[in-house]
ZAMARGU-4260 file (C-alpha; in steps of 0.2 Angstrom, whole numbers, plus 5000, padded with zeros to 4 digits):
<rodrens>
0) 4471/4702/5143 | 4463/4687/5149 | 4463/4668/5143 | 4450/4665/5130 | 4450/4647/5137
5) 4448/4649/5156 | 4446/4666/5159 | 4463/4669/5169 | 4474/4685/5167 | 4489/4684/5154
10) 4503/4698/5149 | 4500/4707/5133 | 4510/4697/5119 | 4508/4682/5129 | 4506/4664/5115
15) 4502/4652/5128 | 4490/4652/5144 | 4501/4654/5160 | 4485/4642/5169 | 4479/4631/5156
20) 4490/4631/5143 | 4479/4636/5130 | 4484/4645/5113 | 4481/4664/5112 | 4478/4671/5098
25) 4484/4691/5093 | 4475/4704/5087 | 4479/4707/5067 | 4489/4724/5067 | 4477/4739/5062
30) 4482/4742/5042 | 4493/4758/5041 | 4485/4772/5036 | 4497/4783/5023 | 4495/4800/5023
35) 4490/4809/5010 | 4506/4816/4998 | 4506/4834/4999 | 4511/4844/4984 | 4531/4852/4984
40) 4538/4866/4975 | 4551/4862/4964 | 4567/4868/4971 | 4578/4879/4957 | 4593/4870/4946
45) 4611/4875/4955 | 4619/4885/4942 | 4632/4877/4931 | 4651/4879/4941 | 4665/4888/4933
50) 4675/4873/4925 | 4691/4883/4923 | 4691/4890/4940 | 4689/4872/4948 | 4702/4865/4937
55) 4714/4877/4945 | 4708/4875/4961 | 4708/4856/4960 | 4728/4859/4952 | 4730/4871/4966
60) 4726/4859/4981 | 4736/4843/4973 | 4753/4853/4970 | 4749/4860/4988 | 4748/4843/4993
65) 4763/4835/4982 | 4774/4848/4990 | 4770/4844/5010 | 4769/4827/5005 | 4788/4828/4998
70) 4793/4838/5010 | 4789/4826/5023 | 4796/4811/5014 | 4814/4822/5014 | 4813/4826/5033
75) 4810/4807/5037 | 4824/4802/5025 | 4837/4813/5032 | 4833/4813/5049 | 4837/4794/5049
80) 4851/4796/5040 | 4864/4806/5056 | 4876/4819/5047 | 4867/4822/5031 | 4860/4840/5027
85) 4843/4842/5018 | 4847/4847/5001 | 4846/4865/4996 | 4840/4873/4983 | 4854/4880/4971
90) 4859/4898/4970 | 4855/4905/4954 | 4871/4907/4945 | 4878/4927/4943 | 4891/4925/4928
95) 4885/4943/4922 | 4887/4953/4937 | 4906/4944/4939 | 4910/4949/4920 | 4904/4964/4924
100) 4915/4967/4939 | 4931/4960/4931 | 4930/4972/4915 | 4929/4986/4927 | 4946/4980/4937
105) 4953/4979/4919 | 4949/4997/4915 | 4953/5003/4933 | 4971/4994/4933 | 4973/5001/4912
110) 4970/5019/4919 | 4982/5018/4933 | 4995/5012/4922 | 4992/5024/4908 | 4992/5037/4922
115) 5009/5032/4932 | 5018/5032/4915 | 5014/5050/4913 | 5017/5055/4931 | 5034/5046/4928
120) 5036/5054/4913 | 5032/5073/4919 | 5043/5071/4934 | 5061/5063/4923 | 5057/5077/4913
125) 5056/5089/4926 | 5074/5082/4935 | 5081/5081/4919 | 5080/5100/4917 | 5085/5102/4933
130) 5101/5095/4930 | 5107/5107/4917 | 5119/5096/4910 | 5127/5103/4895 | 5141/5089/4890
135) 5151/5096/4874 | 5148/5083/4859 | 5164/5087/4849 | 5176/5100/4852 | 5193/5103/4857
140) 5196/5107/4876 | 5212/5115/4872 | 5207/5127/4861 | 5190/5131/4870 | 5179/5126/4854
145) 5162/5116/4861 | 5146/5113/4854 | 5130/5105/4868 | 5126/5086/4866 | 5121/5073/4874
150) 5127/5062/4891 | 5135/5050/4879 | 5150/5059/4873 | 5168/5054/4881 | 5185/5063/4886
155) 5199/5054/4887 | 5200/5056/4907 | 5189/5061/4920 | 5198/5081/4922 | 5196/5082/4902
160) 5177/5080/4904 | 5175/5091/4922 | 5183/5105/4911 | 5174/5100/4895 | 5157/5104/4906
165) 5163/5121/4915 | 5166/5127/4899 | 5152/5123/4891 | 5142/5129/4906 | 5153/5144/4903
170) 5165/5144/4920 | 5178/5138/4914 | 5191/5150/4923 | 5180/5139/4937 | 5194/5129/4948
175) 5189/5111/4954 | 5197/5095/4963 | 5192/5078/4966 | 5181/5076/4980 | 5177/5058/4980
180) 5182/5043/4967 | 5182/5026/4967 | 5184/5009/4954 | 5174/5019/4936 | 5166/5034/4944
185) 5171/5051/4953 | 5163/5066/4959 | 5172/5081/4959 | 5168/5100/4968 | 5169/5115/4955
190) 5169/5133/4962 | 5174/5152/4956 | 5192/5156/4961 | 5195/5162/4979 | 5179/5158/4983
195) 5172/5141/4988 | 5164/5127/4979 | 5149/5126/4973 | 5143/5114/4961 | 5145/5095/4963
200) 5150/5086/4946 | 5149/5068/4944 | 5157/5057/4931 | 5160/5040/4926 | 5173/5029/4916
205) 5160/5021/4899 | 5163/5003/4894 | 5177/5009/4882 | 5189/5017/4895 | 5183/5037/4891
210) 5173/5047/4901 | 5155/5055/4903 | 5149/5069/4912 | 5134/5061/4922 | 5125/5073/4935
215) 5129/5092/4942 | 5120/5098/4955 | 5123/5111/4968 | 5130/5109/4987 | 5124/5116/5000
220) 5143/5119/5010 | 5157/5123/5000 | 5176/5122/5006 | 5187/5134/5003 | 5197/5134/4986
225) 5207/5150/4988 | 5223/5146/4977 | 5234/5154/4990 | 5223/5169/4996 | 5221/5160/5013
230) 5232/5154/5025 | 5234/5137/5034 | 5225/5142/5048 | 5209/5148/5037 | 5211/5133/5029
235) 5212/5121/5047 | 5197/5132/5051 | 5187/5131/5036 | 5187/5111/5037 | 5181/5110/5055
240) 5168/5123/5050 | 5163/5113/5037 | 5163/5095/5045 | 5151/5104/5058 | 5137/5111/5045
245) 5137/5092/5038 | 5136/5087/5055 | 5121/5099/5058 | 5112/5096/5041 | 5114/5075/5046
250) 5125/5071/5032 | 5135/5060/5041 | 5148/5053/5027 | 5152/5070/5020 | 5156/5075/5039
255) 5167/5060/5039 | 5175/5063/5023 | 5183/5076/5031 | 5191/5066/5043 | 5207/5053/5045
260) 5212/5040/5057 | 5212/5039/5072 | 5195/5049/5071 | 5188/5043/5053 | 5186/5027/5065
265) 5177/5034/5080 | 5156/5033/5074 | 5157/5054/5080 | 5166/5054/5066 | 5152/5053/5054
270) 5138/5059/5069 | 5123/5067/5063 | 5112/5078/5076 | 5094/5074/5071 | 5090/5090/5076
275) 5100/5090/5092 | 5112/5102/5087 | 5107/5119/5092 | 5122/5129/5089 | 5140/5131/5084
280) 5159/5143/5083 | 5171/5142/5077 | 5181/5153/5090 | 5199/5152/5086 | 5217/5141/5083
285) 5234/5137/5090 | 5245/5131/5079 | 5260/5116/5081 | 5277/5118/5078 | 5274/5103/5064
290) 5262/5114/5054 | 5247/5106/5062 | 5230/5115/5070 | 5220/5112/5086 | 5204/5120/5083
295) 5193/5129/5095 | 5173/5128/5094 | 5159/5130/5107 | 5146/5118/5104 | 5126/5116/5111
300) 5119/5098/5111 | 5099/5096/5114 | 5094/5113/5124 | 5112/5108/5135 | 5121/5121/5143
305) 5140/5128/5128 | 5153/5117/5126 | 5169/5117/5121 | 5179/5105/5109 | 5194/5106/5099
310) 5198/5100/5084 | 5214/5091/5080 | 5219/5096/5061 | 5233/5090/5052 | 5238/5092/5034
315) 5237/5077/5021 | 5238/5078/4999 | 5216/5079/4998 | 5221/5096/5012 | 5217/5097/5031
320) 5210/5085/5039 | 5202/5081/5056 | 5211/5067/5065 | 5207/5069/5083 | 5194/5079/5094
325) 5195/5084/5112 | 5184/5091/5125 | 5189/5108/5131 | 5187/5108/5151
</rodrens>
């Protein structure tokens, strides 16, 4: 644009002349021209929200948001405090299943007792009719008059009630001796004449000095109770025999029973076999001067080639018995 004054060039906007200094005077701004309002379609209302459904969704988020929030304030607690475990939620009690488990214990250990008392019933009543023990109540063992009782009843001494129970078992022509005693008990061997013994009777002394038949029962070796039918020799014989088949069947302290010193000391005495003893003879005697026997056997041991051992049998008040043994070369 130029100076109005003098003519000269000036810059657009310029209030001054750069040459003479005059005043330049602006154009007034053109008037702005509005445009003309152009008519709008109304846009529809939004449709009324579901006030119960953003209620739970408001509830939804802030119980969200309490949660993380707490969860991070526990995290930042415990993580500055070294050795303490966030807390846990407790385990919801289980009292019923536990009552539950108890009363069936209680039933289980009702049955098994209700259950042993019969077994232990059913099996006493069983031995006890194994037994056979007929012990006279009253009666005179003289005279041979006796009636069946109970275990209670008392003789006078241990012979009196041995024969009380022969006779009431009907064998009473039976013979018997003593085969073992000691302090308030005895058990004695009972067997047909001339024959050998067979039944095992025990007895024992009651608080008032008497005697009671306790037990009979059955033996599996008898000895010899010939009244004179066999001689000494059968007799020497008959024990070593005897000592050997307790021996075999592994009852030691019968088998030693049969024995005296110097060989009732020795362990053979009372040797069991344990299934080791295959066989056994009895082959033959020699007799002493002094009424005494030597024995001969042939003995297998474990599969082992026969053997031969002698017994030493002497005489004593029970009968023979073994006091020594020998290996036959």
């Amino acid at each position: 644009m130029q100076c109005p004054n003098c003519h000269a060039e000036v810059r657009d906007g310029a209030a001054f002349c750069g040459s003479c200094g005059a005043t330049i005077q602006q154009p007034a701004p053109a008037p702005a021209v509005t445009p003309p309002l152009q008519p709008t379609t109304p846009m529809p209302a939004p449709a009324a929200p579901d006030q119960a459904a953003y209620d739970q969704a408001v509830y939804a988020q802030q119980v969200a948001d309490y949660e993380r929030q707490k969860a991070a304030y526990d995290q930042a607690q415990y993580a500055a405090q070294p050795g303490q475990q966030p807390p846990v939620a407790p385990r919801k009690k289980k009292t019923g299943l536990v009552v539950t488990i108890i009363i069936i214990l209680v039933l289980l250990l009702i049955g098994c007792s209700v259950g042993g008392f019969f077994a232990y019933k059913a099996l006493k009543d069983a031995a006890d009719e194994a037994l056979e023990i007929t012990t006279p109540v009253t009666g005179d063992t003289e005279s041979g008059d006796t009636d069946e009782g109970n275990l209670l009843d008392s003789y006078a001494t241990a012979d009196e009630a041995v024969a009380a129970q022969l006779a009431a078992s009907g064998v009473s022509d039976w013979v018997y001796q003593v085969y073992d005693e000691g302090d308030g008990y005895a058990t004695y061997w009972a067997g047909p004449p001339n024959s050998e013994f067979v039944d095992q009777i025990y007895v024992e002394q009651n608080a008032d000095g008497t005697w009671s038949v306790i037990e009979v029962s059955s033996i599996e070796y008898g000895g010899d109770v010939s009244e004179g039918g066999g001689s000494a020799a059968d007799e020497a014989m008959s024990v070593v025999d005897q000592h050997l088949a307790y021996v075999m069947s592994d009852m030691g302290l019968e088998a030693q029973s049969l024995t005296i010193d110097p060989f009732r000391s020795d362990a053979a005495a009372a040797q069991v076999s344990a299934g080791g003893f295959d066989f056994y003879t009895i082959d033959g005697f020699e007799e002493q001067s002094d009424g005494t026997f030597w024995v001969q056997t042939t003995q297998s041991w474990y599969g082992g080639p026969a053997e031969g051992w002698e017994y030493y049998v002497v005489p004593t008040e029970a009968g023979y018995r073994i006091a020594n043994v020998e290996y036959m070369e």
